[in-house]
C-alpha positions as CSV (number, residue, x, y, z in Angstrom):
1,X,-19.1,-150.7,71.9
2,X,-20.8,-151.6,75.1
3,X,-22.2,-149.3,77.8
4,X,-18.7,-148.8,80.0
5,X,-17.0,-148.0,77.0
6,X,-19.6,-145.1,75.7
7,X,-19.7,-143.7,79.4
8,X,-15.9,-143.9,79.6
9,X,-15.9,-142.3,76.3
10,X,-18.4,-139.6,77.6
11,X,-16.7,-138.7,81.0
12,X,-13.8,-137.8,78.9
13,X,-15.4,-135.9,76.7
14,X,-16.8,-133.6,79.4
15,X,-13.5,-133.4,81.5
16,X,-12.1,-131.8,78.0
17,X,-14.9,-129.5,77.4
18,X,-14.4,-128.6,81.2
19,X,-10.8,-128.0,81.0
20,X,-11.5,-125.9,77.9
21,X,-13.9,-123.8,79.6
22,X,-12.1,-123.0,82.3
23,X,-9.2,-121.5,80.8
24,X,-8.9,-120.7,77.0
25,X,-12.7,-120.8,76.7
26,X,-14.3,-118.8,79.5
27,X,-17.3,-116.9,78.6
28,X,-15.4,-113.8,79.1
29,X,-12.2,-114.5,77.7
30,X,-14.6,-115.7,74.5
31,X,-16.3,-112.7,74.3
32,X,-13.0,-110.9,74.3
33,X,-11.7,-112.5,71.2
34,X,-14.9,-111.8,69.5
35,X,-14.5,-108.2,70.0
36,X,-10.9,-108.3,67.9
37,X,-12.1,-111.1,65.8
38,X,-15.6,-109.5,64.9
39,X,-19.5,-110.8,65.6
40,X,-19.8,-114.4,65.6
41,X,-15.9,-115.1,64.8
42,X,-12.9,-116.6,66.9
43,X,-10.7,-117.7,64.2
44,X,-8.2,-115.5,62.3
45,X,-9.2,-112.6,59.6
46,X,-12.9,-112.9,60.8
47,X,-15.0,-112.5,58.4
48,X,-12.6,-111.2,56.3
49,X,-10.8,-114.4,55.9
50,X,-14.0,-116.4,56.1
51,X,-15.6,-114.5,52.8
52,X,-12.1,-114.8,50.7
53,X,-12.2,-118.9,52.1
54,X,-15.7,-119.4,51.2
55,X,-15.7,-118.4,48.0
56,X,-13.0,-121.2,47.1
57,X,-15.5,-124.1,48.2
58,X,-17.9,-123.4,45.6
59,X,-21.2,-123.8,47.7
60,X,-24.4,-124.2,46.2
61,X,-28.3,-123.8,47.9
62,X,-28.6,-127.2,49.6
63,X,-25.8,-128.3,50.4
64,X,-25.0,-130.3,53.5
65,X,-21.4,-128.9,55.3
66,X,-20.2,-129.8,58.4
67,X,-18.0,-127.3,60.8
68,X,-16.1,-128.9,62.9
69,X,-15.0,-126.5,65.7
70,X,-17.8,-124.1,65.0
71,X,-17.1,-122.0,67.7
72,X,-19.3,-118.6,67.3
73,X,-21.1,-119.6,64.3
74,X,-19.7,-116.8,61.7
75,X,-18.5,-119.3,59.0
76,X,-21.9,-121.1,59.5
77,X,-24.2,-118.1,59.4
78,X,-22.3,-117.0,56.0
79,X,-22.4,-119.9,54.4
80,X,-26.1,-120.3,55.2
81,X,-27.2,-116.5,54.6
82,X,-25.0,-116.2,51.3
83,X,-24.9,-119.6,49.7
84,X,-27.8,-121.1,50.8
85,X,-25.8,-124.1,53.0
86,X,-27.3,-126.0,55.7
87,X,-24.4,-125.9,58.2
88,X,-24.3,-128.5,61.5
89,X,-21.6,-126.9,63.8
90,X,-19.6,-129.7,66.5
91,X,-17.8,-128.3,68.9
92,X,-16.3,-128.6,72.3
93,X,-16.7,-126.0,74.4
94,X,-20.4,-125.6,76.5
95,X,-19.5,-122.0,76.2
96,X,-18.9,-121.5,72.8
97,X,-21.8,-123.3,71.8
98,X,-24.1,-121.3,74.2
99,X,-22.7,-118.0,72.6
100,X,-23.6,-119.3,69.1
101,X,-27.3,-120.4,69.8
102,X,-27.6,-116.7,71.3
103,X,-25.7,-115.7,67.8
104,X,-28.4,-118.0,66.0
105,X,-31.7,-116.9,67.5
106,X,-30.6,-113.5,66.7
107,X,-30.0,-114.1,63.3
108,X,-33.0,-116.3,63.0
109,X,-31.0,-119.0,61.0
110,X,-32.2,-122.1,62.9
111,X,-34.2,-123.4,59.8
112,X,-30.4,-123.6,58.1
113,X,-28.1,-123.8,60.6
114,X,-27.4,-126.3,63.5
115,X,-25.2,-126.6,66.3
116,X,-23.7,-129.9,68.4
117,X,-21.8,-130.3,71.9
118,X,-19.1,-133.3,70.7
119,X,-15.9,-134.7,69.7
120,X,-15.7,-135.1,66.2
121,X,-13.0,-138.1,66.8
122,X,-16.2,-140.2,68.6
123,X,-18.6,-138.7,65.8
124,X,-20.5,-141.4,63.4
125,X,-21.1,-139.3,60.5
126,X,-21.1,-141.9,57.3
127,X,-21.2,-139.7,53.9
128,X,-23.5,-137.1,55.1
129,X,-21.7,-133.7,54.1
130,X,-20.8,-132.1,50.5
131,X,-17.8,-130.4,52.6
132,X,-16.4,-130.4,55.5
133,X,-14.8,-127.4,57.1
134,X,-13.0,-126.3,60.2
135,X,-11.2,-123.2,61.4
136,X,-8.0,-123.0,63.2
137,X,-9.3,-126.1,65.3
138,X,-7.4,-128.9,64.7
139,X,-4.3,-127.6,66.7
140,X,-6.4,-128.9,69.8
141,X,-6.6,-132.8,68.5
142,X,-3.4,-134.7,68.9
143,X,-5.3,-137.6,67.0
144,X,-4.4,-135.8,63.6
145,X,-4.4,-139.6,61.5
146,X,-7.9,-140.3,63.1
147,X,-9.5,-137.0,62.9
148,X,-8.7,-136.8,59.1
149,X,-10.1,-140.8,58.7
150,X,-13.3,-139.6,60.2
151,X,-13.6,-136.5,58.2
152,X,-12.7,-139.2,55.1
153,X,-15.6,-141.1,56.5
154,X,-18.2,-138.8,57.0
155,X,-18.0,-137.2,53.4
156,X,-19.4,-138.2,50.5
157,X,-17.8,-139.3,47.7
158,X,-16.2,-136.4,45.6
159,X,-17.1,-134.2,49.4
160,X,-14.7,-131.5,50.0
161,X,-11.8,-131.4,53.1
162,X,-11.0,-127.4,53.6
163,X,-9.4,-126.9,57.1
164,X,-7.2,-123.9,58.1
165,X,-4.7,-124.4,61.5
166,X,-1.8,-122.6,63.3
167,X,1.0,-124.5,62.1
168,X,5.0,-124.7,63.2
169,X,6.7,-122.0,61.3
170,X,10.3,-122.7,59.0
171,X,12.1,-120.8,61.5
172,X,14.1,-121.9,64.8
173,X,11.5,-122.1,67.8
174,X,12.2,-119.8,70.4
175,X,11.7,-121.0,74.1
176,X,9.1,-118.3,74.3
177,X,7.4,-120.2,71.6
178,X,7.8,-123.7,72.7
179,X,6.6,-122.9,76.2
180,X,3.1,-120.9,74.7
181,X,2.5,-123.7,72.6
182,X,3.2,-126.8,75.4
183,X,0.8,-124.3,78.0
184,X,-1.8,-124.1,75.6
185,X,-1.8,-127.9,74.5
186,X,-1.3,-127.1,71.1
187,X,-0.6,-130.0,68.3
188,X,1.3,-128.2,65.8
189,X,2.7,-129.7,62.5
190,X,4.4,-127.9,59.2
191,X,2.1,-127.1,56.4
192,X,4.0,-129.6,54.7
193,X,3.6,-132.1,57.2
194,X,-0.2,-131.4,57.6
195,X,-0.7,-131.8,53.9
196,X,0.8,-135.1,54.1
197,X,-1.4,-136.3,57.4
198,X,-4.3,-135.7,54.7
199,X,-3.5,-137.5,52.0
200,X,-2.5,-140.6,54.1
201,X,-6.1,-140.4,55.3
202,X,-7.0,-141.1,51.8
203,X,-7.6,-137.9,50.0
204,X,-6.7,-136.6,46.5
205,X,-6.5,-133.1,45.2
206,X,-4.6,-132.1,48.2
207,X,-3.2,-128.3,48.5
208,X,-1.3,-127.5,51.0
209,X,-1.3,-123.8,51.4
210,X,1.6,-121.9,53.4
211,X,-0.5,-118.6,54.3
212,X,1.9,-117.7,56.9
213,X,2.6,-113.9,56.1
214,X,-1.0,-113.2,55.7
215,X,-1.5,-114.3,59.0
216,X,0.6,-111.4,59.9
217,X,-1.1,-109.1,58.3
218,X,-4.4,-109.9,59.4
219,X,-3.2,-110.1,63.2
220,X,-1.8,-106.2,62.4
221,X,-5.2,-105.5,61.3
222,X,-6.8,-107.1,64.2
223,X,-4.5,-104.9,66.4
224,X,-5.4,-102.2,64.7
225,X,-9.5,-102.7,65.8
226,X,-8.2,-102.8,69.1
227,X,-9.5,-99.2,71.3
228,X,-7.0,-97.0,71.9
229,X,-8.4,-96.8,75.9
230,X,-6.4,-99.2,77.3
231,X,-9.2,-101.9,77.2
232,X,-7.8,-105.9,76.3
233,X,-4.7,-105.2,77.2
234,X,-4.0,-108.8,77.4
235,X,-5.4,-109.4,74.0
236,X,-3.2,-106.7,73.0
237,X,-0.2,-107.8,74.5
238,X,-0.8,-112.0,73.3
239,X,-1.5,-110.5,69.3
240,X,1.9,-108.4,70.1
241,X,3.3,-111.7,70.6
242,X,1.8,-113.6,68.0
243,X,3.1,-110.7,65.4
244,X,6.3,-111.3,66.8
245,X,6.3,-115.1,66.8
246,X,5.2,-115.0,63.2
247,X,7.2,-112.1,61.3
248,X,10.5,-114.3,62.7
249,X,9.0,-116.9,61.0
250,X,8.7,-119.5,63.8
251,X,4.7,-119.4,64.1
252,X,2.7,-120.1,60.7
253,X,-0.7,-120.5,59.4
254,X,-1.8,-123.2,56.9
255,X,-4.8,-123.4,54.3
256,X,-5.8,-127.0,53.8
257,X,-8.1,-128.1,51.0
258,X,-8.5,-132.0,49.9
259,X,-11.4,-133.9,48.0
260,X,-12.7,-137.1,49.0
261,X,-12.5,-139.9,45.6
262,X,-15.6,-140.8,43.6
């Protein structure tokens, strides 16, 4: 790849990051979700969700895992203060990653835990990580045949894929839905579908979870945090909509775990 080619590369990065950070991603709006999601989280069920997931990967002290989408940090700091992990988080958004080193001096985790502005499509990891691991991120990466090669790549041998991601639901999809996902820029896919992008990428073991009515529940807790003062009311109002969307069975949620072969 010559120099053009990596500065082209790099001036699209940052326009992505950019348009990221000026709408979904704004410090604000970020701090917002974490105030529903909990400290350090922006992904469904918190860290809830993050402690059930984590127990499946079967960490041990030392080992290398890679976050792709690492947003706040939460997944990283747990798996670094309770298994012992050394976490390197990628992600996109100048904000996010900002809010997580404020997240990780606090916690004092820097020995363990490390953060990265970049695209995980342009990455050139080459069996570095035991796992790799990446919460309801994907949906932002059309390039699903790609990203799942270079998450192949950068394993190593016997290295474990787990991956959670809003998914389309079974049910018809409403207008209301179609337009939400097309304004956001989602790339959604069935669980089905998703499970199948993985093992094209070369993957065994694959499971392809439908956790679709948990995701319900855990946006009813989440509404449940939410003060009774009138505060968020557009987080309220968007979870309202999500519940919606999902109890009618039109907006799903998929846990994805693979293995890389030996």
């Amino acid at each position: 790849m010559d120099i053009l080619d990596e500065t082209h590369i790099t001036s699209s990065i940052e326009e992505h990051s950019a348009q990221l950070d000026a709408s979904q991603y704004t410090r604000e709006g970020i701090l917002k979700y974490e105030k529903i999601y909990g400290r350090a989280f922006v992904s469904t069920g918190g860290l809830d969700s993050t402690r059930e997931i984590v127990k499946m990967l079967n960490l041990k002290s030392g080992m290398e895992v890679l976050d792709v989408g690492s947003g706040l940090g939460g997944s990283a700091f747990h798996m670094a203060q309770e298994y012992g992990a050394h976490v390197h988080g990628l992600d996109l958004s100048h904000n996010m990653l900002s809010l997580a080193n404020e997240r990780l001096q606090e916690l004092n985790l820097d020995s363990r835990v490390t953060f990265e502005f970049g695209d995980i499509l342009e990455s050139r990891f080459d069996s570095k990580y035991d796992v790799a691991y990446s919460r309801d991120a994907f949906l932002h990466i059309p390039e699903k045949a790609k990203l799942f090669q270079t998450l192949h790549h950068a394993l190593k041998p016997g290295g474990l894929l787990f991956c959670t991601d809003y998914c389309w639901g079974a049910g018809d999809h409403s207008d209301e839905f179609l337009a939400y996902v097309a304004q956001r820029g989602y790339d959604l896919h069935t669980v089905g579908e998703y499970g199948k992008l993985i093992e094209q990428a070369g993957f065994g073991e694959v499971q392809a979870m439908d956790k679709t009515p948990l995701f319900g529940d855990y946006l009813e807790l989440e509404l449940a945090k939410l003060p009774d003062d009138g505060s968020l009311p557009e987080i309220r109002k968007s979870w309202q909509e999500k519940l919606v969307r999902n109890r009618r069975g039109e907006q799903g949620w998929g846990w994805f775990m693979a293995r890389r072969g030996k």
